[in-house]
C-alpha positions in Angstrom: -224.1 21.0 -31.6 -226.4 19.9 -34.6 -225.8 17.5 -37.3 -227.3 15.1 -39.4 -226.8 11.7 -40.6 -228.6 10.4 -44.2 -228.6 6.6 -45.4 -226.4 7.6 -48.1 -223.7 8.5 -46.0 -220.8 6.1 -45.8 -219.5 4.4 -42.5 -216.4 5.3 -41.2 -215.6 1.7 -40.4 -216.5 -1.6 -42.3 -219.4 -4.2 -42.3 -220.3 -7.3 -43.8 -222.5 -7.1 -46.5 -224.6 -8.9 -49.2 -222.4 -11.2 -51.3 -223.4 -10.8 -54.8 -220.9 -13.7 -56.3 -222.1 -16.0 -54.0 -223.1 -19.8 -55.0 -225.9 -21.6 -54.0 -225.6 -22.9 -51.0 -225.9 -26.6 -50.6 -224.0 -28.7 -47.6 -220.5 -30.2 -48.5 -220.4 -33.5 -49.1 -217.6 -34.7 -46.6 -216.0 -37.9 -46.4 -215.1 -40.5 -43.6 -212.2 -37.6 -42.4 -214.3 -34.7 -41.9 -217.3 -34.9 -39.5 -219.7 -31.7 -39.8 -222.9 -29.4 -38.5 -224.5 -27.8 -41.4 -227.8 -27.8 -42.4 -228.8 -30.6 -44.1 -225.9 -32.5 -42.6 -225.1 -33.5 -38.9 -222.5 -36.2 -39.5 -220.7 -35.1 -36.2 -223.4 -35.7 -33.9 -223.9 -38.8 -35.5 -220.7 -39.7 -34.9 -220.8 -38.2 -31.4 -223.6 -40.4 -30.5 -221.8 -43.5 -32.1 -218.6 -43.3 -30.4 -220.2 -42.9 -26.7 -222.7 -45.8 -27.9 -218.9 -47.9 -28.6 -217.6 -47.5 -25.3 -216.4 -50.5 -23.4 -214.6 -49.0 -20.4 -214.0 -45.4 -20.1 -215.2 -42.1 -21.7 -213.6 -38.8 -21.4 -214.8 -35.4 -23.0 -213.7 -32.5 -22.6 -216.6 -29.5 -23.7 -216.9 -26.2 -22.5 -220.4 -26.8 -22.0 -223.2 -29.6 -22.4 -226.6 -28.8 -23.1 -227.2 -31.3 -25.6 -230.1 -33.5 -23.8 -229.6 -35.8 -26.6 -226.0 -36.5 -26.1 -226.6 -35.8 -22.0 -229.0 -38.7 -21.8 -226.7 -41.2 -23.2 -224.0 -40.1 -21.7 -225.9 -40.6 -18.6 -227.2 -44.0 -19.3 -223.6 -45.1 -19.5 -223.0 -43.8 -16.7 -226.0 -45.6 -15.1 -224.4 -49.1 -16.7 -221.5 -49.1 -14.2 -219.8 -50.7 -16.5 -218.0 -47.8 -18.0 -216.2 -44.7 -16.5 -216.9 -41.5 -17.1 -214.9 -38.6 -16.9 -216.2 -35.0 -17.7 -213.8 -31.9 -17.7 -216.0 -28.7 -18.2 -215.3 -25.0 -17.6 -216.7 -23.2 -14.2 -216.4 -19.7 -13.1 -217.9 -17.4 -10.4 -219.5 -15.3 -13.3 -220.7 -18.6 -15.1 -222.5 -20.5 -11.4 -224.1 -16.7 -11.5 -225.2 -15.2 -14.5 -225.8 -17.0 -18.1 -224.9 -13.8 -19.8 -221.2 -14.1 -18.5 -220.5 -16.5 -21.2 -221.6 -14.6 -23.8 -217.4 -13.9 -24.7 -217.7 -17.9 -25.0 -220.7 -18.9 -26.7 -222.8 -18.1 -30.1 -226.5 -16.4 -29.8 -228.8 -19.6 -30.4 -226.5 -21.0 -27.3 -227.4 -17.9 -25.0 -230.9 -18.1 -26.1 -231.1 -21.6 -24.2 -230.2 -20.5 -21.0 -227.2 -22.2 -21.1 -225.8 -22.2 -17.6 -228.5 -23.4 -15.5 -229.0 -26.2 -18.1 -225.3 -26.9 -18.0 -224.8 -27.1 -14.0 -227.9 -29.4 -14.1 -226.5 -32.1 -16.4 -223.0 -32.2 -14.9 -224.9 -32.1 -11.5 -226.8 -35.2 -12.6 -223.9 -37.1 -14.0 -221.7 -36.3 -11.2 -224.8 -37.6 -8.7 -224.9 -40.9 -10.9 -221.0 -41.8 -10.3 -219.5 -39.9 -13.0 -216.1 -38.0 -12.5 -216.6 -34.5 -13.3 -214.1 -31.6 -12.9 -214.2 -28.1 -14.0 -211.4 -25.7 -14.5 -211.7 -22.0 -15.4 -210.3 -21.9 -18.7 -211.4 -25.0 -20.4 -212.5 -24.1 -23.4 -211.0 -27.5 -25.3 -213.5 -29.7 -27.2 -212.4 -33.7 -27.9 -214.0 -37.2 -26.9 -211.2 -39.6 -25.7 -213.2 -43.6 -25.8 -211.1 -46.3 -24.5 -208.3 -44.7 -25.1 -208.2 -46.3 -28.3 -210.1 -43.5 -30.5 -210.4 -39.5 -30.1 -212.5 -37.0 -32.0 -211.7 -33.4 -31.8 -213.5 -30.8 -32.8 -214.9 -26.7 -32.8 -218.2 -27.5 -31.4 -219.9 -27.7 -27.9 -221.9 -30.6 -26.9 -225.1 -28.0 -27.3 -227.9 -28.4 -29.8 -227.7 -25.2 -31.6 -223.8 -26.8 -32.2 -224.6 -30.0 -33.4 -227.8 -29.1 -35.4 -227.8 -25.6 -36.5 -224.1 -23.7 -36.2 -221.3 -24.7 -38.6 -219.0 -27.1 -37.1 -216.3 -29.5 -38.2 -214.6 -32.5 -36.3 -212.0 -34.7 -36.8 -210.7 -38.5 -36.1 -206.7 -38.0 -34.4 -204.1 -40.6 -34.6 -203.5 -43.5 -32.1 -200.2 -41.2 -30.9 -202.5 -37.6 -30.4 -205.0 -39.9 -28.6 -202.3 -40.9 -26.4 -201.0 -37.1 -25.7 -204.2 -36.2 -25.3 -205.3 -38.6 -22.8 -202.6 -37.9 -20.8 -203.4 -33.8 -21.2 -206.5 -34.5 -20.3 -206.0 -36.4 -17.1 -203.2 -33.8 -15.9 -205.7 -31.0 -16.3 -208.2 -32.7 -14.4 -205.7 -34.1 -11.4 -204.4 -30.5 -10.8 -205.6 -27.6 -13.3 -209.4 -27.9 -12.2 -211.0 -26.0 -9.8 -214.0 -27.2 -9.0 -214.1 -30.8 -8.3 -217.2 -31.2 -5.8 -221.0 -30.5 -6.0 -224.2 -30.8 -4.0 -227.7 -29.7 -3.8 -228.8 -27.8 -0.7 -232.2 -27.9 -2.0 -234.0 -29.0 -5.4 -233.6 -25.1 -6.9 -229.7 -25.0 -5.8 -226.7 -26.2 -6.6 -223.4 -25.7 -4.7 -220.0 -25.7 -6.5 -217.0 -26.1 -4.2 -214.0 -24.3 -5.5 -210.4 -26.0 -4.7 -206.9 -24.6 -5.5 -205.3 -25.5 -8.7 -201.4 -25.9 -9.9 -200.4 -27.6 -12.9 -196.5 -27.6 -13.2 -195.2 -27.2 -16.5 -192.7 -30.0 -16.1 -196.4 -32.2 -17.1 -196.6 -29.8 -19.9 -194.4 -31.7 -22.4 -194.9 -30.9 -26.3 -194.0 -34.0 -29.0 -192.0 -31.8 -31.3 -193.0 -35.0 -33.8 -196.2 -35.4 -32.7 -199.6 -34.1 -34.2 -201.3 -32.5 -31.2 -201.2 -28.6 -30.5 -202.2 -26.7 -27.2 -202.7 -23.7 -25.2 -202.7 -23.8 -21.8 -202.8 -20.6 -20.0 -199.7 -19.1 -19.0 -197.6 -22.6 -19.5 -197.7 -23.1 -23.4 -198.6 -21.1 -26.7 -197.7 -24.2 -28.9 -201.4 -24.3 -31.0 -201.0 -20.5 -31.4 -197.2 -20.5 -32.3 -198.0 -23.2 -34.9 -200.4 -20.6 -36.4 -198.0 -18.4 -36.8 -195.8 -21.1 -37.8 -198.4 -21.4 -41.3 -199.1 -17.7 -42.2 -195.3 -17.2 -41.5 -193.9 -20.0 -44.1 -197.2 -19.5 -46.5 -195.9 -18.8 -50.0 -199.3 -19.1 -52.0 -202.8 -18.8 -49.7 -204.0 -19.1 -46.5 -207.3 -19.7 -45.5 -208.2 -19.5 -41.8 -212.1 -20.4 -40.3 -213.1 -18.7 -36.7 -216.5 -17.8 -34.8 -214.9 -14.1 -33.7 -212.3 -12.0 -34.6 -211.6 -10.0 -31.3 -208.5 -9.0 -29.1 -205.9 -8.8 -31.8 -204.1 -5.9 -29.8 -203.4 -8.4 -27.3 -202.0 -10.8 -31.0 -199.3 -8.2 -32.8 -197.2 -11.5 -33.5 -200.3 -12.3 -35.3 -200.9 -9.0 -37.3 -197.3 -8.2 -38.1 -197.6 -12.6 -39.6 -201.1 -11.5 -41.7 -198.9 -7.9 -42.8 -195.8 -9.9 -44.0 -197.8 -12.5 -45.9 -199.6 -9.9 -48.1 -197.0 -8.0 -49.0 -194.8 -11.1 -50.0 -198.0 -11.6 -52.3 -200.2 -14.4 -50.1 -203.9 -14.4 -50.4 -205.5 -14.5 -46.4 -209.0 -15.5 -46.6 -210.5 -15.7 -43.6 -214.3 -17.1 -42.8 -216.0 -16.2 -39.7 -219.6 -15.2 -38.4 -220.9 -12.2 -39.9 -221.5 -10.0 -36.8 -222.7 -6.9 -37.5 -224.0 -6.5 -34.1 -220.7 -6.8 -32.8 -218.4 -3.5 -32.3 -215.5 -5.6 -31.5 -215.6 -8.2 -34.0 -215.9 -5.8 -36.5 -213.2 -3.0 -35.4 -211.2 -6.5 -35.4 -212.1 -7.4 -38.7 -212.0 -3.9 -40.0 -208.3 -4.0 -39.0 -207.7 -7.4 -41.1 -209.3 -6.0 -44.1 -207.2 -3.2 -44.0 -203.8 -5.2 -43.9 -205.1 -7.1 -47.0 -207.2 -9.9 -46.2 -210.5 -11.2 -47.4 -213.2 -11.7 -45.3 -216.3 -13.9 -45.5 -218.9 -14.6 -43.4 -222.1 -16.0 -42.7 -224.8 -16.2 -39.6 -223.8 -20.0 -37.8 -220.3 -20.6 -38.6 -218.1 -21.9 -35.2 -216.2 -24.0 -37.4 -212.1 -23.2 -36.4 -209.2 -24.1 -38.2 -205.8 -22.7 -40.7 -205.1 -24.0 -44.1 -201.5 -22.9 -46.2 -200.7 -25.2 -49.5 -198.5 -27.5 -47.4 -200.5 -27.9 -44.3 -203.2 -27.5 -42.4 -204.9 -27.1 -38.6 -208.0 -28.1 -36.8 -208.7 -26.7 -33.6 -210.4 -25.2 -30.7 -209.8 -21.4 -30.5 -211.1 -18.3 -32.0 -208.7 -15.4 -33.5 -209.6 -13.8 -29.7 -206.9 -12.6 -27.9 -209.0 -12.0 -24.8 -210.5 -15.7 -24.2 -208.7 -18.7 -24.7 -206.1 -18.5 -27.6 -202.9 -17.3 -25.7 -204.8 -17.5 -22.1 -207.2 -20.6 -21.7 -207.0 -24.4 -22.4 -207.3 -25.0 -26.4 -206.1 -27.7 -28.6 -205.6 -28.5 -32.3 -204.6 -31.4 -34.7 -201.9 -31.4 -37.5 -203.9 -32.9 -40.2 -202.7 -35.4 -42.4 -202.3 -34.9 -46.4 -206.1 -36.7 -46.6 -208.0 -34.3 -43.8 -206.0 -31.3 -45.2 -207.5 -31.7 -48.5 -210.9 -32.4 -47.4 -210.4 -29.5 -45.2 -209.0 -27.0 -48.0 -212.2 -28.0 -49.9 -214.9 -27.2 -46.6 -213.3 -23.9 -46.4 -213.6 -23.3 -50.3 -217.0 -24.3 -50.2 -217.7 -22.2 -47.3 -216.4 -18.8 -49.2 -217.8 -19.6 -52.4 -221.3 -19.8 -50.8 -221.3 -17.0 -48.3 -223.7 -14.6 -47.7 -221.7 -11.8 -46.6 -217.9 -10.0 -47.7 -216.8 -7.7 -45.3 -216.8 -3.9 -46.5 -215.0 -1.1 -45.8 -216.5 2.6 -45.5 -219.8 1.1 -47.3 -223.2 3.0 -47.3 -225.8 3.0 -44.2 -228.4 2.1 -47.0 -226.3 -0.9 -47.8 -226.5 -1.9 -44.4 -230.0 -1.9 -43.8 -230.6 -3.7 -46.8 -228.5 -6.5 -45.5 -229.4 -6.5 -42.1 -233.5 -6.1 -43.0 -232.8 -9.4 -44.7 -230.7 -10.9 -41.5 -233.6 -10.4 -39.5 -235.9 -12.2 -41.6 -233.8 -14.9 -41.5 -233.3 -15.0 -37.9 -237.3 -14.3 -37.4 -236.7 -11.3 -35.6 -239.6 -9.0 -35.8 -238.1 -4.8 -35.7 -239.9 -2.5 -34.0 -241.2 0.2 -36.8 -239.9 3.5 -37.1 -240.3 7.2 -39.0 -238.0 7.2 -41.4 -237.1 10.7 -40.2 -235.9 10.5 -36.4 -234.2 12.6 -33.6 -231.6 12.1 -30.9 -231.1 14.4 -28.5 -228.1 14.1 -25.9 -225.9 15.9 -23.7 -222.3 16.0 -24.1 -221.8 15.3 -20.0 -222.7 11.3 -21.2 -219.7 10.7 -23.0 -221.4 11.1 -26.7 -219.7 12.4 -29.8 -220.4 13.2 -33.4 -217.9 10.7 -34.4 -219.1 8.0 -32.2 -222.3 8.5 -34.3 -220.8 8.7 -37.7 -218.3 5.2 -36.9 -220.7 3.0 -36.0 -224.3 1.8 -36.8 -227.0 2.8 -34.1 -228.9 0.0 -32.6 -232.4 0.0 -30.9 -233.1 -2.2 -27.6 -236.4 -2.8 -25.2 -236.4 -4.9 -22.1 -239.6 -4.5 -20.0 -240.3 0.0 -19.7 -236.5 0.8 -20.6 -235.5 2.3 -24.3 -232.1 1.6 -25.2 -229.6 2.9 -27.5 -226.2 1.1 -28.7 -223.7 2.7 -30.1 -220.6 0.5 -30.6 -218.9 -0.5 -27.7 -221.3 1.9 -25.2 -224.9 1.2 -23.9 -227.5 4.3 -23.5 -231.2 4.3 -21.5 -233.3 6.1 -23.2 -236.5 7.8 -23.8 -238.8 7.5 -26.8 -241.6 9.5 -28.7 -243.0 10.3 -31.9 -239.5 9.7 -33.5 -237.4 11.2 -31.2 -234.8 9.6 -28.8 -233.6 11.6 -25.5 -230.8 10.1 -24.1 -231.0 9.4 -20.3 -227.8 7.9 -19.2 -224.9 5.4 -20.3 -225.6 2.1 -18.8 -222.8 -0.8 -18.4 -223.0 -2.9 -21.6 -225.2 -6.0 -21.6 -225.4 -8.7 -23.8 -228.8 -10.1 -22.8 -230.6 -7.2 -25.3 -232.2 -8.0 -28.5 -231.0 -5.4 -30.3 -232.5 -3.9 -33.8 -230.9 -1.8 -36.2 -232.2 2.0 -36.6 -233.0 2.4 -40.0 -234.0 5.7 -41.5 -233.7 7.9 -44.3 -232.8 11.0 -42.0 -231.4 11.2 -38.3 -230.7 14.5 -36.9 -228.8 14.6 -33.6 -228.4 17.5 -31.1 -225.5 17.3 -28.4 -225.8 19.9 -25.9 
């Protein structure tokens, strides 16, 4: 089988592309309610830094991961004080202690580039060694600092430095009740729903995790029906993704929701059928996320969205999380992912009050109105390229050059179809001798020369590939 595939051709599928009615981009101008990462503004690690400097007797965070040597160093000098205890509650998993790419699911791409889990397992290792407490469960994937039990920021970034100087992030004060609830969720996590409580260095290249068994009743699990404070915890409670629900469900006017990913929604059909009624009772659903097009699942996800009637924005650092209708309004922790941590992990959120919520609705608004990328269904290849050529000038990525006439050749036996061709966009990868290919969701080796790919084999999909966008003006593809 023969056929060919031209830049004017349209997608099957949708991407993000070029927004032409964008606005200039300049950072928002927050207030004392609404702590941020943009650039040109890094109030929350200001205020990061600030409250741990405050403490007076005890410190509890709760990250999914700390790389930050910034906030790591004085974290550890308070440690070092003995004057103050500190209590850390990270996340640890077999696939985490043994491969950084594991977390991929968990983390954005400037975190990955930093080799994130040997430099996490080395900070916790040294706070733990200077007399801090540190526990790690499997699913934490919760972000908040708890200091004296008096004040508690919560927020959608790790403590990382692509997360408190680069991604777009957002952070919020809670009130003396939520930092009450969530002390005491935090302390019943770490007494019984972490795993790994104990580590030690065999040598000065290793570090040893020992794994204990976990069990957190749900009689601890006790949600303030008058309270602010929303969480997920595994199997035991959907509260913070039943209160979404809760806002696109009684929404009469808009809704604006903020997310890194947009992933898993087959595993979410209380959420779709929510987005499907809204539109048809005549609710705008703008949603703002990271504008993937690398991604197959983020965009079949997003795709899916679009097509039920929503709007979708994007742009290349937001982690910023949260839902806004005209009454209310949510902070929190999770992506829309129904794989990793929404309805399966630990996550929390915050009720806002009417001052956040506004301050909130107006982020979000400024978000959209500036953002590079709309989402796009069935647009042209060329349109792509355009829009990716300039994504990877931005990102300093430097394309390998091609013909702008090329070839793949491929046997059926692999698993490869013309439609798999025509759906998705077709990406390029090198690591060391070996050529890949990705299209979609499937990894290919391959070989390459003078414009014409052979496909070898399909490969289990990797995450640790720099991957480039085939452009060209003409790809013919042969399937025997």
């Amino acid at each position: 089988m023969e056929f060919s595939i031209q830049q004017s051709d349209c997608f099957k599928t949708g991407f993000f592309l070029q927004n032409k009615q964008k606005a200039d981009y300049s950072p928002f101008q927050g207030n004392d309610e609404l702590f941020l990462t943009q650039e040109g503004n890094a109030s929350l690690k200001e205020e990061i830094l600030k409250l741990i400097d405050q403490a007076e007797r005890v410190i509890k965070v709760c990250s999914f991961i700390i790389t930050d040597r910034e906030v790591f160093q004085v974290l550890l000098e308070k440690v070092k004080s003995r004057r103050i205890a500190v209590f850390v509650l990270t996340q640890l998993d077999p696939t985490k202690l043994k491969n950084t790419m594991a977390m991929a699911n968990h983390v954005t791409d400037e975190e990955l580039s930093e080799n994130p889990a040997h430099t996490h397992l080395y900070h916790i290792k040294a706070l733990f060694d200077q007399g801090a407490h540190v526990r790690a469960a499997t699913t934490a994937h919760a972000k908040f600092l708890l200091i004296d039990r008096k004040m508690g920021l919560l927020m959608s970034a790790n403590l990382t430095t692509p997360s408190l100087n680069l991604n777009t992030e957002s952070g919020i004060y809670v009130d003396n009740d939520t930092v009450a609830e969530l002390d005491r969720l935090f302390d019943i996590i770490f007494q019984h729903g972490t795993r790994y409580r104990q580590y030690f260095t065999a040598s000065k290249s290793k570090a040893f995790v020992v794994s204990n068994n976990e069990h957190v009743s749900t009689d601890y699990l006790l949600i303030n029906p008058s309270g602010r404070l929303r969480y997920t915890y595994e199997q035991h409670t959907h509260h913070l993704y039943e209160t979404m629900l809760e806002y696109v469900n009684q929404a009469t006017e808009y809704v604006y929701i903020s997310t890194y990913s947009i992933v898993g929604l087959e595993k979410l059909p209380a959420f779709t059928r929510a987005v499907e009624a809204a539109v048809s009772r005549g609710v705008s659903i703008s949603i703002f996320c990271r504008g993937m097009n690398y991604r197959s699942d983020h965009l079949k996800n997003t795709l899916l969205l679009a097509q039920l009637g929503c709007k979708v924005y994007g742009d290349v650092y937001n982690h910023s999380k949260g839902i806004i209708n005209e009454n209310t309004g949510m902070i929190f922790t999770a992506n829309i992912d129904g794989n990793h941590g929404l309805i399966n992990g630990l996550e929390v959120g915050y009720v806002l009050n009417k001052v956040q919520r506004a301050a909130f609705l107006d982020f979000h608004l400024t978000l959209i109105g500036s953002s590079p990328y709309v989402f796009h269904t069935h647009p042209q290849r060329a349109e792509l390229f355009k829009t990716y050529g300039d994504y990877e000038v931005l990102k300093g990525l430097k394309p390998p050059v091609f013909p702008d006439e090329l070839e793949i050749h491929g046997m059926k036996s692999i698993r490869l179809a013309e439609a798999d061709f025509k759906r998705h966009a077709i990406f390029y990868a090198r690591q060391q001798h070996n050529n890949f290919l990705v299209i979609g969701p499937a990894l290919y080796r391959c070989q390459y020369q003078s414009g014409k790919f052979t496909i070898l084999s399909r490969e289990e999909f990797r995450t640790d590939l720099e991957k480039y966008i085939l452009k060209f003006n003409n790809l013919k593809i042969t399937l025997n």
